[in-house]
N, C-alpha and C positions, 0 to 999 in steps of 0.2 A: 812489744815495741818500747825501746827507750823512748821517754817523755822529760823535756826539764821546764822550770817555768821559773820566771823571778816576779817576784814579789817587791815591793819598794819598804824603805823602813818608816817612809812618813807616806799619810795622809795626801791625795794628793788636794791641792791648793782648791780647784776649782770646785769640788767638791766637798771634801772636809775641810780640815783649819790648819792639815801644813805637819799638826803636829807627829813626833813618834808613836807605832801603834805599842799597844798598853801590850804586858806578858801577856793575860787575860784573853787577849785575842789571837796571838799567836796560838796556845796553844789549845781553842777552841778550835781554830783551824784545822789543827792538824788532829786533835780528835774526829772532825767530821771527816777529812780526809782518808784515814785508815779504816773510819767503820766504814766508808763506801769502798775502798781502793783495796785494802787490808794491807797496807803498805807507803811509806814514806820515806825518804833520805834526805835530812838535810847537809848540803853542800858546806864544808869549810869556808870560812871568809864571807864578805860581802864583796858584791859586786859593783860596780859603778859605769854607768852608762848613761846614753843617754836616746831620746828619738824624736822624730816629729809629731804633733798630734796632729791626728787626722781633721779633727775639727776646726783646729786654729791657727793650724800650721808655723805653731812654735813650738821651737826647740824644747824640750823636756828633759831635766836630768835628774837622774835617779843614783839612791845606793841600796842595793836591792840583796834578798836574802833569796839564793837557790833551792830551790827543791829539784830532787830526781824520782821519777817513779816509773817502773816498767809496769806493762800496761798489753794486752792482748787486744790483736789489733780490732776486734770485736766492741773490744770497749773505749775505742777512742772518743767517739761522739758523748757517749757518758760523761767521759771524762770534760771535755770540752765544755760539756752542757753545766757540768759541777763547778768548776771556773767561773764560768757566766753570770751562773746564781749565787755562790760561794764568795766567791773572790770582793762581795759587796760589802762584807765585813770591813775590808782593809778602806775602802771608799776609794776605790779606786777607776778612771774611766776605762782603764786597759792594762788585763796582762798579758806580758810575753810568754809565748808557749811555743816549745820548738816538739817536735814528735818528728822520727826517723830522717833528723836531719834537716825537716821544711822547718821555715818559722810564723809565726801567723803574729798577729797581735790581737787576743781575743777581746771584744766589748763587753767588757762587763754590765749585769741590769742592775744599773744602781740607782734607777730612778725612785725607787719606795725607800730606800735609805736619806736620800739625798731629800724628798719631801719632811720625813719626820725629823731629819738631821737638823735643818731651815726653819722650822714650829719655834 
């Protein structure tokens, strides 16, 4: 199953401090990404968008970097779960993830980030 997810290129606000994420992180990222996935494609361009957050019900606008990755539909939960924990890096409350067409907005756990971030 086709899988894409965006990413934002800044920090988001309410969590971290807004700013751009460091190379460093990027491509730790996508180190862990491939040795779990064994596979990654980054999308040409950036994306720009924007959505509601669930929590505050403000508008949110993003310029975000695409990822593509096919993914057997076996390990989609995996995948979802690897976002959730994963995606805490970038300190973000939420990434878009679309998989066979649905889109989801998955909650990232970035409460242990967000503690030691705040120290």
């Amino acid at each position: 199953i086709q899988t894409s997810f965006l990413i934002p290129l800044h920090e988001d606000k309410d969590i971290g401090n807004g700013r751009l994420h460091p190379q460093t992180r990027w491509k730790q990222f996508q180190r862990k990404l491939y040795n779990a996935f064994g596979a990654w494609t980054l999308a040409p361009g950036n994306y720009k968008g924007s959505y509601e957050d669930p929590e505050t019900g403000l508008e949110v606008s993003d310029l975000s970097r695409k990822f593509i990755l096919a993914v057997p539909k076996k390990d989609l939960k995996r995948l979802r779960d690897f976002f959730k924990k994963e995606g805490a890096i970038f300190r973000q409350k939420y990434i878009y993830f679309e998989a066979a067409g649905k889109v989801e907005l998955l909650e990232v756990n970035y409460e242990k980030i967000l503690r030691n971030y705040r120290k």
